[in-house]
LOKOL-35562 format. One line per field, with one value per residue: residue number from 1; y, x, z of N, C-alpha, C, O in turn. Coordinates in nm, 4 decimals, decimal comma. Layout:
LOKOL-35562
n <- [NUM; ...] .
nY <- [Y; ...] .
nX <- [X; ...] .
nZ <- [Z; ...] .
caY <- [Y; ...] .
caX <- [X; ...] .
caZ <- [Z; ...] .
cY <- [Y; ...] .
cX <- [X; ...] .
cZ <- [Z; ...] .
oY <- [Y; ...] .
oX <- [X; ...] .
oZ <- [Z; ...] .
end
This chain:
LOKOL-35562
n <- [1; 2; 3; 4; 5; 6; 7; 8; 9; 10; 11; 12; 13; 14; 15; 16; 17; 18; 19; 20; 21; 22; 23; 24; 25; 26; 27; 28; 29; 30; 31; 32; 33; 34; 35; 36; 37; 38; 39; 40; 41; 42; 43; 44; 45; 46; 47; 48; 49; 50; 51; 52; 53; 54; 55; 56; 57; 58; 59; 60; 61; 62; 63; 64; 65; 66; 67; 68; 69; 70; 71; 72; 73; 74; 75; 76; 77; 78] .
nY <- [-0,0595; -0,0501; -0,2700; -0,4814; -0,4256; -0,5943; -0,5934; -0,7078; -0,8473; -0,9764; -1,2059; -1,3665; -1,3572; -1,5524; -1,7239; -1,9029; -2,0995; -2,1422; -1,9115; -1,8407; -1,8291; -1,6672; -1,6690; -1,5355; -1,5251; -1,5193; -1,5406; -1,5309; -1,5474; -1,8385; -1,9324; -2,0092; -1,8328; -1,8257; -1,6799; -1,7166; -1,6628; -1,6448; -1,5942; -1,4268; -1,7062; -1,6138; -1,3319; -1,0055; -1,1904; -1,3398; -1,2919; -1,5384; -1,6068; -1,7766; -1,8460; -1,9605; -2,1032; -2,2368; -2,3954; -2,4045; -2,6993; -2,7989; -2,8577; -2,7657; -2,4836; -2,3927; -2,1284; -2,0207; -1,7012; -1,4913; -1,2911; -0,9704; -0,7470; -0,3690; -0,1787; 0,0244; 0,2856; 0,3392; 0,3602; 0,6067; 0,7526; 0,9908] .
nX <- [18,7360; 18,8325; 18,6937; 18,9532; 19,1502; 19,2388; 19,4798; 19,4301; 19,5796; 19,5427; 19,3489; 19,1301; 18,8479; 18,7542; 18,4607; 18,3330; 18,0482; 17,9300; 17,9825; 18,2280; 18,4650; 18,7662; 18,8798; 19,1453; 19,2640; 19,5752; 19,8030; 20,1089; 20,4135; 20,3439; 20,3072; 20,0700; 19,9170; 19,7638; 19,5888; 19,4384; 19,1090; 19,0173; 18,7429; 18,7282; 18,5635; 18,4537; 18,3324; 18,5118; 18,7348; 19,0522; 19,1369; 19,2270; 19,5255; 19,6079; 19,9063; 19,9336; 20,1210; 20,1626; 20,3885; 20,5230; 20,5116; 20,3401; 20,3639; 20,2785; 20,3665; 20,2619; 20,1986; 20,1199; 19,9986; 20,0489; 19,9154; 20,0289; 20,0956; 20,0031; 20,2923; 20,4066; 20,5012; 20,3215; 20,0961; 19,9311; 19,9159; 19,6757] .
nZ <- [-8,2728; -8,6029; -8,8859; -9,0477; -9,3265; -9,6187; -9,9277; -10,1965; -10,4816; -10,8269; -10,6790; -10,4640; -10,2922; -10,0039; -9,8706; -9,5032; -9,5929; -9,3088; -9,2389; -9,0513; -9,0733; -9,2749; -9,6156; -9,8026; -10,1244; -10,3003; -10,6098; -10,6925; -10,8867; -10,9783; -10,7414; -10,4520; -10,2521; -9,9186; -9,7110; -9,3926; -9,1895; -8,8785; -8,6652; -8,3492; -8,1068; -7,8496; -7,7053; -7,7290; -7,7820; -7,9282; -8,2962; -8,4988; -8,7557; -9,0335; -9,2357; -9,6027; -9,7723; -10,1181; -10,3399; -10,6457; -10,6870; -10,5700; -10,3048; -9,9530; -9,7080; -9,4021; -9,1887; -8,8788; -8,7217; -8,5050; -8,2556; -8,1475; -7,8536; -7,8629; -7,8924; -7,6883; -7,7165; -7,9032; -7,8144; -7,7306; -7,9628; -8,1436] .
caY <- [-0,0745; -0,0940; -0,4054; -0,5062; -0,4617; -0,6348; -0,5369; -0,8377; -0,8353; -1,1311; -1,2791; -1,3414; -1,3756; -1,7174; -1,7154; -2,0323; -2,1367; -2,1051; -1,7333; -1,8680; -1,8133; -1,6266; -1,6589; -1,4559; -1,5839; -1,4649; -1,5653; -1,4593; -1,6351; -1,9424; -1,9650; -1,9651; -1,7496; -1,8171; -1,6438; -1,7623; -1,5558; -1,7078; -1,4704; -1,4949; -1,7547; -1,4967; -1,1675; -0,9526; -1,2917; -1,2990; -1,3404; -1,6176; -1,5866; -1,8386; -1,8308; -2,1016; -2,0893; -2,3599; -2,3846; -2,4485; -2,8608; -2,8144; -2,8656; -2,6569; -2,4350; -2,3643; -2,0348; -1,9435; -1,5860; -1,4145; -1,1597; -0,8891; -0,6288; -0,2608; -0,1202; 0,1101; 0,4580; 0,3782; 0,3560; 0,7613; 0,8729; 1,0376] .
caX <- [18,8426; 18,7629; 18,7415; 19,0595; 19,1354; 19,3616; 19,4306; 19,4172; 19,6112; 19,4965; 19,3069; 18,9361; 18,7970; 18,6379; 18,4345; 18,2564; 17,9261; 17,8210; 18,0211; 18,3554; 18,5905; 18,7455; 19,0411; 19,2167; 19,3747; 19,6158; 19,8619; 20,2013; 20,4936; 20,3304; 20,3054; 19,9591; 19,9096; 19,6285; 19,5341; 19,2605; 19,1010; 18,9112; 18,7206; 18,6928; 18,4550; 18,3742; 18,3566; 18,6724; 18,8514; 19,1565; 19,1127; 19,3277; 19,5029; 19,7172; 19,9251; 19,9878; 20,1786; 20,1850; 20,4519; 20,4735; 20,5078; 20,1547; 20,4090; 20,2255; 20,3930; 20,1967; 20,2467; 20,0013; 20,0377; 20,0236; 19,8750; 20,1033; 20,0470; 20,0486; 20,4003; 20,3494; 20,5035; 20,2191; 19,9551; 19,9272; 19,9106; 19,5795] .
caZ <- [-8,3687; -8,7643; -8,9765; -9,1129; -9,4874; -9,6598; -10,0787; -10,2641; -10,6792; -10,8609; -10,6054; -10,4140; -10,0820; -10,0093; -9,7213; -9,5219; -9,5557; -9,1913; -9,1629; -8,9447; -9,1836; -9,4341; -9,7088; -9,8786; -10,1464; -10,4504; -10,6736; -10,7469; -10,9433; -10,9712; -10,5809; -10,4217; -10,1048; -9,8578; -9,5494; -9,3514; -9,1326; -8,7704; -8,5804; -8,1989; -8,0807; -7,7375; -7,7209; -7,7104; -7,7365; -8,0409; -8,4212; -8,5595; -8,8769; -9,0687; -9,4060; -9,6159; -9,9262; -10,1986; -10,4230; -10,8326; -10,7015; -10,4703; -10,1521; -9,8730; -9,6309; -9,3130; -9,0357; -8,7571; -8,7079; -8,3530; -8,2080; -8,0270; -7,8185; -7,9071; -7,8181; -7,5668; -7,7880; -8,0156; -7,7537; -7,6925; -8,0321; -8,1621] .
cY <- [-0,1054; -0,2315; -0,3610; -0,5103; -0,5131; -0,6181; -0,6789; -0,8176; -0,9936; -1,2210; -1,2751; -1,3635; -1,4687; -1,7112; -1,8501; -1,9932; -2,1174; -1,9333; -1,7668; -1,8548; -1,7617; -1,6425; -1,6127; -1,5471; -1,5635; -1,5553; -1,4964; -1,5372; -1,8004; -2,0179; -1,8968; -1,9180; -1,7940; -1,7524; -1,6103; -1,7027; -1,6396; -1,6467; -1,5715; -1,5446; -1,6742; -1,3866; -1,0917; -1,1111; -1,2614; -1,3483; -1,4058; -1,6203; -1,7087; -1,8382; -1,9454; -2,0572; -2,2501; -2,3211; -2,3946; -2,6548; -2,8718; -2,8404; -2,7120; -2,6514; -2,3864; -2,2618; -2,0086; -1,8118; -1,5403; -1,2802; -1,0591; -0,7543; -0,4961; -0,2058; 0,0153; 0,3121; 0,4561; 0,3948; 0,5044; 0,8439; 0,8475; 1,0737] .
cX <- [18,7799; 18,8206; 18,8493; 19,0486; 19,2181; 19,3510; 19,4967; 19,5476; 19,5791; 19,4267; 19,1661; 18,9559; 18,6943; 18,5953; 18,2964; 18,1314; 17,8614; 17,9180; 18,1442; 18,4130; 18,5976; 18,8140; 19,0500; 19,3261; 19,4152; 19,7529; 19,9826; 20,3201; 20,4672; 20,3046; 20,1190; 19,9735; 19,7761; 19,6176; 19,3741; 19,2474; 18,9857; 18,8759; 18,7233; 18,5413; 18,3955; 18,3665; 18,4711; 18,7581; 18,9733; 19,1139; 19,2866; 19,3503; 19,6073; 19,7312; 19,9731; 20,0569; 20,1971; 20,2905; 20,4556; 20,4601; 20,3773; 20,2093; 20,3340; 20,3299; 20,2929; 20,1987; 20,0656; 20,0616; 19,9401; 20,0140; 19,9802; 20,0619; 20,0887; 20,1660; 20,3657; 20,3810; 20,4081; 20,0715; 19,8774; 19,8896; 19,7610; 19,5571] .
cZ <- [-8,5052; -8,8016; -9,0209; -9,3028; -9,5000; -9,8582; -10,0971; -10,4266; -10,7269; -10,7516; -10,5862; -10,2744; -10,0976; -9,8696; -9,6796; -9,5173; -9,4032; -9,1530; -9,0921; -8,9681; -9,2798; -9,4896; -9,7849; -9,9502; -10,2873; -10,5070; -10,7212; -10,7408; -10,9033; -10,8150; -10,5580; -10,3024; -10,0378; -9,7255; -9,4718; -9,2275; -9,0020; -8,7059; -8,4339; -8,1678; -7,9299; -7,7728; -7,6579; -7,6682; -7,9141; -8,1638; -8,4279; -8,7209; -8,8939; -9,2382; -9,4579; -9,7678; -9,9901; -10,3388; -10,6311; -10,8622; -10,5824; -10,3529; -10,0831; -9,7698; -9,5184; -9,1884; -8,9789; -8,7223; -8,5492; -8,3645; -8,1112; -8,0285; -7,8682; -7,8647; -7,7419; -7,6534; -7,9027; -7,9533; -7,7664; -7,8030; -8,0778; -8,2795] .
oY <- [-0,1810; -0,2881; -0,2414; -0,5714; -0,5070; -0,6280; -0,7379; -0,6995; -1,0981; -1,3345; -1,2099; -1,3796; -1,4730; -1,6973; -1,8894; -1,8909; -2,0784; -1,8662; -1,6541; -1,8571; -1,7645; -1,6392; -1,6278; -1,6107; -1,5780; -1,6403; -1,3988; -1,5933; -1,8699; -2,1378; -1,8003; -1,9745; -1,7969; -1,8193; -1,5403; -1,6848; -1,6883; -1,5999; -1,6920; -1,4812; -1,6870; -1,3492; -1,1180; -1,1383; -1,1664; -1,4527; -1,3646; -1,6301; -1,7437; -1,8339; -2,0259; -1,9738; -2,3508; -2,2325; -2,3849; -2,7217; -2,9769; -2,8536; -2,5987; -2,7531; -2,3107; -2,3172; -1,9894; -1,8127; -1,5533; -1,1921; -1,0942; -0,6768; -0,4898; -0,1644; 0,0920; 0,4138; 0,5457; 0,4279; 0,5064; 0,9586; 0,7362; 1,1275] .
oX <- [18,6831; 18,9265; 18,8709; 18,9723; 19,3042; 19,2433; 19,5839; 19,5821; 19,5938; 19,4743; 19,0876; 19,0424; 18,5926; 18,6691; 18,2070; 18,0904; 17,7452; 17,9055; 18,1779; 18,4939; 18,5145; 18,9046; 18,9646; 19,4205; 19,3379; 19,7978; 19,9632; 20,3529; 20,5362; 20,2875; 20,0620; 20,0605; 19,6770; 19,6578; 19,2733; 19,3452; 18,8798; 18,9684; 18,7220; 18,4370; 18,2743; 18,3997; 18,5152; 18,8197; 18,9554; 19,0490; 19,3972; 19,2597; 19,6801; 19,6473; 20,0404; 20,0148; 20,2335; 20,2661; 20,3600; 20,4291; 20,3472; 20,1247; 20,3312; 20,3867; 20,2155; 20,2005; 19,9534; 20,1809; 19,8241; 20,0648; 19,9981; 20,0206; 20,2014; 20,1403; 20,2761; 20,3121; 20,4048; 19,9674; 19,7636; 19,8463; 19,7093; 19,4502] .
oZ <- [-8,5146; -8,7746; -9,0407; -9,3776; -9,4122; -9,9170; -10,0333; -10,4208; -10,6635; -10,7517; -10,6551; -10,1883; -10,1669; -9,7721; -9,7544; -9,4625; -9,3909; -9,0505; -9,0556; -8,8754; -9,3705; -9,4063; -9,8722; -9,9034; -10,3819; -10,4302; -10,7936; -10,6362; -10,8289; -10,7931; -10,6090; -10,2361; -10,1108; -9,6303; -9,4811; -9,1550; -9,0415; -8,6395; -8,4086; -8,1842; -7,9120; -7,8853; -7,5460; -7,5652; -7,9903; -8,1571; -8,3930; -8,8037; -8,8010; -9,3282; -9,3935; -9,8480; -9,9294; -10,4207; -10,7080; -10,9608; -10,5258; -10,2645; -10,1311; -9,7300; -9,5769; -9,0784; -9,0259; -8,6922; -8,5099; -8,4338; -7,9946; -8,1148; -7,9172; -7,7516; -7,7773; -7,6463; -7,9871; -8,0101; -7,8134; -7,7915; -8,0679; -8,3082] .
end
């Protein structure tokens, strides 16, 4: 499967010091966006993502985003 892109506007990609993590993170109407990116610690195990939004008063919002499976009429196509 290919790396994931994601297009950024006003933003960067911050990524950690030991490699475990990455964030994505932009700006739009005064609201900050972040989505942080956790690869799988096995092999073929799941990448974890979560988004956080901060408002124009620095209150953070917090989602964990799930993984779901391919629907099955998309499996087939080529």
């Amino acid at each position: 499967m290919a790396k994931p892109n994601l297009i950024l506007r006003n933003g960067k990609t911050k990524k950690a010091s030991n490699g475990e993590t990455t964030e994505y993170i932009f700006l739009h109407d005064e609201r900050v966006f972040t989505v942080e990116r956790i690869p799988p610690t096995t092999n073929g195990g799941a990448h974890f993502f979560f988004l956080e939004v901060s408002d124009e008063s620095h209150k953070k919002s917090t989602w964990k985003m799930e993984q779901l499976p391919i629907p099955k009429y998309f499996r087939n196509l080529s």
